[in-house]
PAPA-644638 format. One line per 8 residues: number of its first residue (from 1); for each residue x, y negated, z negated of C-alpha. Coordinates in Angstrom, 3 decimals, always signed. Layout:
NUM = X,Y,Z  ...
This chain:
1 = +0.000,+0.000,+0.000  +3.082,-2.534,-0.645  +4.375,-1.484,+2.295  +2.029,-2.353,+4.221  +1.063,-5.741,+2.256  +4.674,-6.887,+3.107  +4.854,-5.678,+6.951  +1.588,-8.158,+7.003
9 = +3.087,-10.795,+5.432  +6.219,-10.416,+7.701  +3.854,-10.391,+10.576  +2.480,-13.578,+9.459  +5.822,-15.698,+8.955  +5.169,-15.692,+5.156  +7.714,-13.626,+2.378  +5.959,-10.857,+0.440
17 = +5.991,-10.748,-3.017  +8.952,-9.964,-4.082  +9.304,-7.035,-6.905  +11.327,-6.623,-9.993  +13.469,-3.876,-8.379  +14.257,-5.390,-5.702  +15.430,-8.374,-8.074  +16.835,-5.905,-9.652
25 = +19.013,-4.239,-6.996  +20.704,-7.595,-6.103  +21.361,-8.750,-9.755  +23.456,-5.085,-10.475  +25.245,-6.343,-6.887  +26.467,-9.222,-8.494  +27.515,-7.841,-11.796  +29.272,-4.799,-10.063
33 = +31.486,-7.602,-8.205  +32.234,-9.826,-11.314  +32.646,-7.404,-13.376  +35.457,-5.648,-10.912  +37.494,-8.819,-11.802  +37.191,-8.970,-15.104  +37.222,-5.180,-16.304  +41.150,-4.702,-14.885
41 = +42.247,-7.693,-16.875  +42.446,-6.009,-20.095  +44.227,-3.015,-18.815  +47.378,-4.629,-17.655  +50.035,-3.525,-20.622  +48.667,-0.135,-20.089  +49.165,+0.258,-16.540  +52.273,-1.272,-16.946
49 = +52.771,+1.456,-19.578  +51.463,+3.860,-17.569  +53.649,+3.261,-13.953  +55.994,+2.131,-15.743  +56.136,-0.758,-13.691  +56.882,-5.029,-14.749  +54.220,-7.349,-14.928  +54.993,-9.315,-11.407
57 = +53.854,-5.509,-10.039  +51.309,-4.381,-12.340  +49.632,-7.790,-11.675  +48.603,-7.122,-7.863  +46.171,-4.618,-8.762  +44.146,-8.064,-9.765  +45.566,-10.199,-7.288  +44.911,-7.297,-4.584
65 = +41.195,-7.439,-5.058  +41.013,-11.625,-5.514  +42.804,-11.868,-2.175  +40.445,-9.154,-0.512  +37.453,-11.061,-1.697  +38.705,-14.351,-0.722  +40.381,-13.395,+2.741  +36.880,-11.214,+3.801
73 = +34.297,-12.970,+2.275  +32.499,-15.139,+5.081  +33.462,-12.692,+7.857  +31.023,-10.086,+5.500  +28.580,-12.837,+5.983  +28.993,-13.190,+9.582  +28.823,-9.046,+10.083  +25.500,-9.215,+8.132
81 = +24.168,-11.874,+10.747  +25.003,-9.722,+12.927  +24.105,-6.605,+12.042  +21.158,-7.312,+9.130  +21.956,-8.151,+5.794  +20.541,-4.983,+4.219  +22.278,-2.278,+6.477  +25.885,-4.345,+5.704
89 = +25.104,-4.870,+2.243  +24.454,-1.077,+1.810  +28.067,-0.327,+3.197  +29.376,-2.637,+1.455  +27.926,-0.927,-2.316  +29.033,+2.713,-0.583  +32.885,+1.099,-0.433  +32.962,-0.477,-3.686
97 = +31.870,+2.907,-4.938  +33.925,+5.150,-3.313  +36.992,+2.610,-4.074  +35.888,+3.001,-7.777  +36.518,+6.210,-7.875  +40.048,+6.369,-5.687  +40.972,+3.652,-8.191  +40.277,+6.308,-11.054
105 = +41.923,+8.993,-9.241  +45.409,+7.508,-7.845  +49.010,+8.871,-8.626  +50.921,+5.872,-8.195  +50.344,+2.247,-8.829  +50.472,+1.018,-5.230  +47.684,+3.542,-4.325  +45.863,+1.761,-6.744
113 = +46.637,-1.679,-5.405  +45.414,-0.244,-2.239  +42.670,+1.506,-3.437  +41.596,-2.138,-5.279  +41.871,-4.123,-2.296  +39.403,-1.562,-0.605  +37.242,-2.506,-3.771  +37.498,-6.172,-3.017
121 = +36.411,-5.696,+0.465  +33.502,-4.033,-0.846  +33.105,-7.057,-3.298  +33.310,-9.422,-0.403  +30.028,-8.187,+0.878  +28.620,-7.914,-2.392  +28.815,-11.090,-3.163  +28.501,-12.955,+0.221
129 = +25.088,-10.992,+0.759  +23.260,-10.825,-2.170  +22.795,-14.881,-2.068  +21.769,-14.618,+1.778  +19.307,-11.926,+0.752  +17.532,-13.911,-1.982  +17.031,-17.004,+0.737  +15.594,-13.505,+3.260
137 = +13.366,-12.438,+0.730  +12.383,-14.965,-1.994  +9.665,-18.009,-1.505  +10.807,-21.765,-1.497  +9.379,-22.208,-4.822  +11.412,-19.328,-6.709  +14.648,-19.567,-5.220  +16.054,-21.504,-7.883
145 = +15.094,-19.223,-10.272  +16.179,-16.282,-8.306  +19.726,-18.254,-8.040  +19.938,-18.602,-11.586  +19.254,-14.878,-12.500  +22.456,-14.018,-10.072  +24.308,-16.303,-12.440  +22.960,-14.504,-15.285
153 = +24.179,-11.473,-13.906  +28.084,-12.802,-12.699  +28.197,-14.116,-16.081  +27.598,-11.111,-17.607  +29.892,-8.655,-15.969  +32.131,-11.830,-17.121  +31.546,-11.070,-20.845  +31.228,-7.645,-20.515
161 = +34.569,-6.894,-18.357  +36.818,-7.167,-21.559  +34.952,-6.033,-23.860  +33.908,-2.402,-22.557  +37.436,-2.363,-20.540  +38.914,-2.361,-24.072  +36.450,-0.076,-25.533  +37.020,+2.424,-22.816
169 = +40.861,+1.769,-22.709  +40.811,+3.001,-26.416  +38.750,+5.650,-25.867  +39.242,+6.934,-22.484  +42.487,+5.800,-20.871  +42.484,+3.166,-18.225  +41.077,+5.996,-15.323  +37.651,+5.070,-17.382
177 = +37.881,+1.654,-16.462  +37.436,+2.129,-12.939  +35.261,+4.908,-13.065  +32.609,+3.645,-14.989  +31.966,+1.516,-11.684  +30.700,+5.126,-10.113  +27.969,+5.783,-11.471  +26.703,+1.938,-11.444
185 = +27.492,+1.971,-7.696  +25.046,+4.978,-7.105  +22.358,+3.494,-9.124  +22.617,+0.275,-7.134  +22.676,+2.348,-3.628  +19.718,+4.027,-5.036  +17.826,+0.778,-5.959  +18.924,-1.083,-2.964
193 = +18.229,+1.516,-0.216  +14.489,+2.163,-1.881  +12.757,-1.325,-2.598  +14.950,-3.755,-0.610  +13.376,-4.840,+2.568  +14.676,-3.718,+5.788  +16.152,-6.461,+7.776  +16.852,-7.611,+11.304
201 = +19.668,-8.371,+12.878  +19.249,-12.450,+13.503  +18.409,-12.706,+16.616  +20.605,-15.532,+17.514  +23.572,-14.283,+15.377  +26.519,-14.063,+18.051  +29.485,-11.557,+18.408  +32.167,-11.377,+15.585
209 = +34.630,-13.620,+15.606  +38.161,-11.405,+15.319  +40.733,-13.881,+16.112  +38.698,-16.392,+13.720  +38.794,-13.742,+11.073  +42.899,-13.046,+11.280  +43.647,-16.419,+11.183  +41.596,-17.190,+8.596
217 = +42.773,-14.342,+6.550  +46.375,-15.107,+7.374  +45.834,-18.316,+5.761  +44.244,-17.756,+2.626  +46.306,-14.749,+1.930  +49.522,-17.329,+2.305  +48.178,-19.682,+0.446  +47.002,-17.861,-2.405
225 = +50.514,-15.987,-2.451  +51.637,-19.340,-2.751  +49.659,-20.487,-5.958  +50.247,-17.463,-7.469  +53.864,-16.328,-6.869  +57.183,-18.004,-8.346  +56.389,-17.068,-12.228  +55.212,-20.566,-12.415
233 = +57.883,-22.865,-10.171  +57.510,-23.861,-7.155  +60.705,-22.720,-4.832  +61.445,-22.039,-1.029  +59.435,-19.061,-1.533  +56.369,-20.879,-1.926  +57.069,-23.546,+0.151  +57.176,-21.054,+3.137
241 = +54.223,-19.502,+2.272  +52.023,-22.731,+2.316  +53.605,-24.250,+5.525  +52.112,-20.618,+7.033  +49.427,-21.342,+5.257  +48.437,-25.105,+7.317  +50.294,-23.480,+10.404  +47.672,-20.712,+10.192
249 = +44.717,-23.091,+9.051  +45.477,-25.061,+11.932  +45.546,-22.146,+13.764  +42.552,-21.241,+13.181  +40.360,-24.870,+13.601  +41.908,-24.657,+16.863  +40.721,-21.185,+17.884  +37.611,-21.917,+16.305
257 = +36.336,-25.166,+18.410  +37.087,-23.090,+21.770  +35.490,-19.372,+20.940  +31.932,-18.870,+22.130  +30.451,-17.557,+18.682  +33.248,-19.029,+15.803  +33.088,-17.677,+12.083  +32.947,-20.818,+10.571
265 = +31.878,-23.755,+13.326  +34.257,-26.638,+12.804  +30.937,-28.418,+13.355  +29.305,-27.503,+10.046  +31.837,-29.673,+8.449  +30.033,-32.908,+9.643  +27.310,-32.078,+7.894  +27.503,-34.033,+4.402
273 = +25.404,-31.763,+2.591  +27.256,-28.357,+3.421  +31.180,-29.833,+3.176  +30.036,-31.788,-0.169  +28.681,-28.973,-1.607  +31.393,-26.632,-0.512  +33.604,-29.478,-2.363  +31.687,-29.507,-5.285
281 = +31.834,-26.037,-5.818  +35.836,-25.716,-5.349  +36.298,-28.568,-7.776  +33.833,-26.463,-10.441  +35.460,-23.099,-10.529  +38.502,-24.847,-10.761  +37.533,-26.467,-14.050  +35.617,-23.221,-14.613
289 = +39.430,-20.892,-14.342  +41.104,-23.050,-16.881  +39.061,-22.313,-19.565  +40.279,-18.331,-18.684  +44.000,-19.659,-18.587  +44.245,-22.585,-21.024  +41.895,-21.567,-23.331  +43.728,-18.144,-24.796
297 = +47.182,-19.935,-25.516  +45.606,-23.017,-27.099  +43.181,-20.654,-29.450  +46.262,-18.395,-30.290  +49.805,-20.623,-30.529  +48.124,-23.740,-31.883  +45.094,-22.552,-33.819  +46.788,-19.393,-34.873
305 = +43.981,-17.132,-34.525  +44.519,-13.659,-33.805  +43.979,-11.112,-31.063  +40.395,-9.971,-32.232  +39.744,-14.080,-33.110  +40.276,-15.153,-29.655  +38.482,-12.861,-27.778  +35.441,-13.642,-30.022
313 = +35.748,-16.913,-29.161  +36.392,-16.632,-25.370  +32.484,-14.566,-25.626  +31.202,-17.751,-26.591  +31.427,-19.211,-22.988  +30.257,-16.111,-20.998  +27.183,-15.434,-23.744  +25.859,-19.112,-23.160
321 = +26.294,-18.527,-19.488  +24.226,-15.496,-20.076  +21.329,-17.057,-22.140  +21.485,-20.222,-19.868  +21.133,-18.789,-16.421  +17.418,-18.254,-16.347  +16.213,-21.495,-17.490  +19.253,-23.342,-15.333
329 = +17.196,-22.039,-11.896  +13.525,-22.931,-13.513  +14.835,-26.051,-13.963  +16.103,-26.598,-10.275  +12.577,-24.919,-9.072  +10.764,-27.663,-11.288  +12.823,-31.070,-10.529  +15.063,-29.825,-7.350
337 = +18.056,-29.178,-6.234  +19.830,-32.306,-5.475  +18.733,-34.039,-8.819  +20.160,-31.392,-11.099  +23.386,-31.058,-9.187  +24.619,-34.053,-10.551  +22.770,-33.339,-13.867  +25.022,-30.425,-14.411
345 = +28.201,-32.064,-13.046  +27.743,-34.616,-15.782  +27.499,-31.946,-18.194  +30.720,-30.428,-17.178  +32.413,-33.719,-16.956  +31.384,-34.657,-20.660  +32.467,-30.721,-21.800  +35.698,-31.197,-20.354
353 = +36.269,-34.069,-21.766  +35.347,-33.080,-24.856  +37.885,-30.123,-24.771  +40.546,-32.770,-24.225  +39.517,-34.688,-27.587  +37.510,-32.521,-30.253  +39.622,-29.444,-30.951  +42.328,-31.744,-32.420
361 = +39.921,-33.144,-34.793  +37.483,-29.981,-35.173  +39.610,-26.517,-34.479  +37.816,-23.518,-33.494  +34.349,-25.854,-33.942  +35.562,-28.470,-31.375  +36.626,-25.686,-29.002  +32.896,-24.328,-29.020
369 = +31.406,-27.750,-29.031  +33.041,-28.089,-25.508  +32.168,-24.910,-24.316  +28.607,-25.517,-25.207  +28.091,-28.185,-23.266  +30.789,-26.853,-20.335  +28.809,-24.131,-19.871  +25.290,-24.775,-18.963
377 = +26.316,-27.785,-16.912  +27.837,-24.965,-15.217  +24.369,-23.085,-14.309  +22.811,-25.892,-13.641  +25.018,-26.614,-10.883  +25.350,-23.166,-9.953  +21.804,-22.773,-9.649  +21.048,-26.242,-7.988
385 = +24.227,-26.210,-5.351  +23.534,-22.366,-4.182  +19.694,-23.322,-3.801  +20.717,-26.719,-1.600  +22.629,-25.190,+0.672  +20.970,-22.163,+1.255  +17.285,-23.756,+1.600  +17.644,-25.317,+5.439
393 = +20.378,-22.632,+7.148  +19.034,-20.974,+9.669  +18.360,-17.088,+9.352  +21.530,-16.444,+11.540  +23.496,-18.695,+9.651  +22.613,-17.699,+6.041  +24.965,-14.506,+5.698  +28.274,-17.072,+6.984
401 = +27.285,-19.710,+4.862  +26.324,-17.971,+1.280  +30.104,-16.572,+2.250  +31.347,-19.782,+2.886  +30.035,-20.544,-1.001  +31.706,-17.600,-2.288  +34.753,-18.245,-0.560  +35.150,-21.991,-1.873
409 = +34.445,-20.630,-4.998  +37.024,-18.172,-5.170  +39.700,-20.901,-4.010  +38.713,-22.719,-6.724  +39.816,-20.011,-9.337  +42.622,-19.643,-7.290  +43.410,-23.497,-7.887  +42.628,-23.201,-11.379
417 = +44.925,-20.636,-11.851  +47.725,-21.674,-10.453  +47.522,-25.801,-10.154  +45.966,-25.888,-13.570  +48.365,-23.046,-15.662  +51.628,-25.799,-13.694  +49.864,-28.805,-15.729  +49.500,-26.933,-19.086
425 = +53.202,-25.577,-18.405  +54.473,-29.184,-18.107  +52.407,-31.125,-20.642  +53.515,-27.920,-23.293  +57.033,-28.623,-22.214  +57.438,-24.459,-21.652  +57.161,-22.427,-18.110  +55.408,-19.613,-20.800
433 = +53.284,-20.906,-23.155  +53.663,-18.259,-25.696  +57.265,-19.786,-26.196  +56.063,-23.441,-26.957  +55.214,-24.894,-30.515  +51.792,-25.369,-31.750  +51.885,-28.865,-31.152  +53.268,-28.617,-27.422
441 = +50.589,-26.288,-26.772  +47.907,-28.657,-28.534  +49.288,-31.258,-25.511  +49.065,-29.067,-22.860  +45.479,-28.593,-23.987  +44.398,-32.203,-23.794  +46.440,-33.002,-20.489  +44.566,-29.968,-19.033
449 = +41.107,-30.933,-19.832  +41.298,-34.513,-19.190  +42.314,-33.590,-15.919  +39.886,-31.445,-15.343  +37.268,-33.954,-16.175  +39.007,-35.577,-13.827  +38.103,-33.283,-11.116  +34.459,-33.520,-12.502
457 = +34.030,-36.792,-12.024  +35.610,-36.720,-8.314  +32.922,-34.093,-7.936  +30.391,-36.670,-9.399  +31.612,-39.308,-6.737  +31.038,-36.272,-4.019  +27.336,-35.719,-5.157  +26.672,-38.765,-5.009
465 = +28.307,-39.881,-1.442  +26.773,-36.765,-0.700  +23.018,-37.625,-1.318  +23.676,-41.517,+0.376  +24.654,-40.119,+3.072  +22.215,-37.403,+3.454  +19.499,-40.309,+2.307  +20.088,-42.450,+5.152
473 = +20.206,-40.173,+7.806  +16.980,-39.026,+6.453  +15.977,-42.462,+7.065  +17.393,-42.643,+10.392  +15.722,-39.987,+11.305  +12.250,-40.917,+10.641  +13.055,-44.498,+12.229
């Protein structure tokens, strides 16, 4: 009877009601893929252990499956244009699966590098597809709300990464870690396959791009070798790397204004809405990663809390994310998008800020006083900037540009990582911050954070450029 309901209401232009499974099916999509990042964090000193094998190694099997994800992300988007956002997404759970288990299973720890960057690929079209799919299958009215339950679920596989990675790395050995993904895969196969509708390739959607794609891989895999190689200095090495990096990039602009059907249409960039949202969201996950990298050191060297301490407090974050998702897309559903984008923003700016100033005065209660407002600004924007940019694309556009999202978000981290660890290592005064005094790494704290609410307010300034410009050619338009 549902069936045939929704076939009606396809047949009619409208979206069917949309059930809880299928809700369902994307939201464990999105925590599979966050929670692949976060789970292999913890386990580092044991694989280390384990291979017997330094950190610079034992550290690509998370920097194999963040350069995966960031390389493939928008050319998953493009294949499910081409092909139908269901059928790709479905191959895309089957990989991360099956990768889960070869991660579990490997002899060596560059079969498990492998074996993760297989994972990331998976994750690619995991997370590029599950945000096209909600704009396929949910009405106008709920997408915000849909938006904000897929940040429920990212933040949760956040949280929960560390937390059952060590449980299971106590318990189990780090083989658990990865395996634990199995089972979850099959159960969202299951799900997906069974309630999620079938769709059609876009009818417009054009060939796939392969010269685009190598290019474009070439040159986010050289620059994020760049940010993240050198053990924190910045020497030939890198240097190299990111002059391959704009060589490639340029590379790449070129091939893409003379292809017939280009990944990413040099084009888009006019519009003010897509690159200042794409901006926006770059600029937030960079804020976003140094509360993952600052954040430990500064709770630790100059608070003095202990292992068990700071992980408590590093919950805190993820758990508000968690409660605040929800109500973050309700709210975008009930005011819109554009309004609460620089609602949130302004949260964020005011949290970082506030990480700069209160945990001198405050400790531990400053820290969370910062996160708490950091935080849901963070959904709100989340929720709000997805919903913005996915309302208007066209359906053979929406798989390329939800990847696009993902792909400016994972720069971001990327940035954070790497641009923001360089300013805590020179405001501390130490390349590793476990070797600086309290009161270095109380400095490096505030320099971070105040520029990061730096970066918030340039993102402020975007939003708002952003939403002039859009306003007036609005206007022209109806003049």
């Amino acid at each position: 009877m549902q069936s045939n309901t929704n076939g009606a209401a396809e047949r009619s232009g409208a979206k069917p009601r949309v059930s809880g499974w299928v809700l369902a099916s994307l939201a464990l999509s999105m925590l599979l893929s966050s929670l692949g990042i976060s789970i292999a964090n913890v386990a580092l000193p044991a694989l280390a252990q384990a291979f017997d094998a330094p950190f610079q190694h034992v550290q690509w099997v998370v920097l194999a499956y963040l350069l995966a994800v960031t390389i493939m992300i928008v050319s998953a988007g493009r294949l499910g244009d081409i092909f139908g956002h269901k059928r790709v997404l479905l191959f895309g759970i089957a990989l991360f699966m099956l990768a889960s288990a070869a991660c579990g299973l490997v002899s060596s720890l560059w079969m498990l590098v492998a074996a993760r960057a297989l994972q990331g690929l998976g994750a690619s079209v995991l997370m590029a597809l599950t945000i096209a799919s909600v704009r396929d299958i949910v009405a106008d009215g709920k997408t915000g709300s849909a938006m904000g339950l897929l940040g429920t679920m990212s933040a949760i596989g956040t949280a929960l990464g560390p937390s059952l990675g060590g449980f299971l790395l106590a318990s189990a050995g780090w083989r658990a870690i990865f395996l634990v993904m199995v089972p979850l895969g099959v159960l969202n196969l299951l799900l997906a396959s069974r309630f999620l509708p079938a769709s059609r390739p876009a009818q417009k959607a054009a060939g796939f791009d392969g010269p685009g794609t190598l290019l474009l891989g070439a040159a986010l895999a050289a620059f994020a070798l760049a940010a993240t190689s050198g053990g924190g200095r910045f020497g030939w090495s890198n240097a190299v790397l990111l002059a391959g990096a704009l060589v490639a990039g340029g590379l790449f602009l070129l091939v893409e204004a003379r292809v017939a059907s280009p990944l990413i249409r040099p084009s888009a960039f006019r519009n003010a809405g897509l690159s200042g949202s794409l901006a926006m969201n770059m600029l937030v996950s960079t804020v976003m990663m140094a509360t993952f990298v600052v954040g430990p050191f500064y709770l630790s060297r100059a608070l003095g809390l202990n292992a068990a301490s700071v992980g408590l407090v590093l919950s805190v974050g993820p758990v508000i994310a968690t409660l605040t998702g929800i109500p973050a897309g309700r709210v975008v559903d009930r005011l819109g998008a554009s309004a609460v984008v620089l609602v949130g923003l302004t949260l964020m700016a005011a949290g970082a800020f506030a990480l700069a100033t209160m945990p001198a005065a405050a400790g531990v209660a400053g820290y969370i006083a910062g996160i708490a407002v950091l935080t849901p600004g963070y959904q709100l924007f989340q929720a709000a900037n997805n919903t913005a940019v996915m309302m208007d694309v066209a359906p053979d556009r929406r798989g390329v540009v939800s990847g696009m999202l993902s792909l400016s978000r994972n720069l971001g981290l990327i940035i954070g990582a790497s641009v923001i660890g360089a300013v805590f290592a020179l405001a501390s005064g130490a390349i590793d911050g476990a070797a600086a005094p309290p009161e270095a790494v109380a400095a490096g704290m505030r320099t971070s954070f105040a520029v990061a609410g730096g970066l918030m307010l340039a993102a402020i300034a975007i939003g708002y450029l952003s939403r002039r410009r859009l306003d007036v050619a609005l206007a022209e338009d109806r003049g």
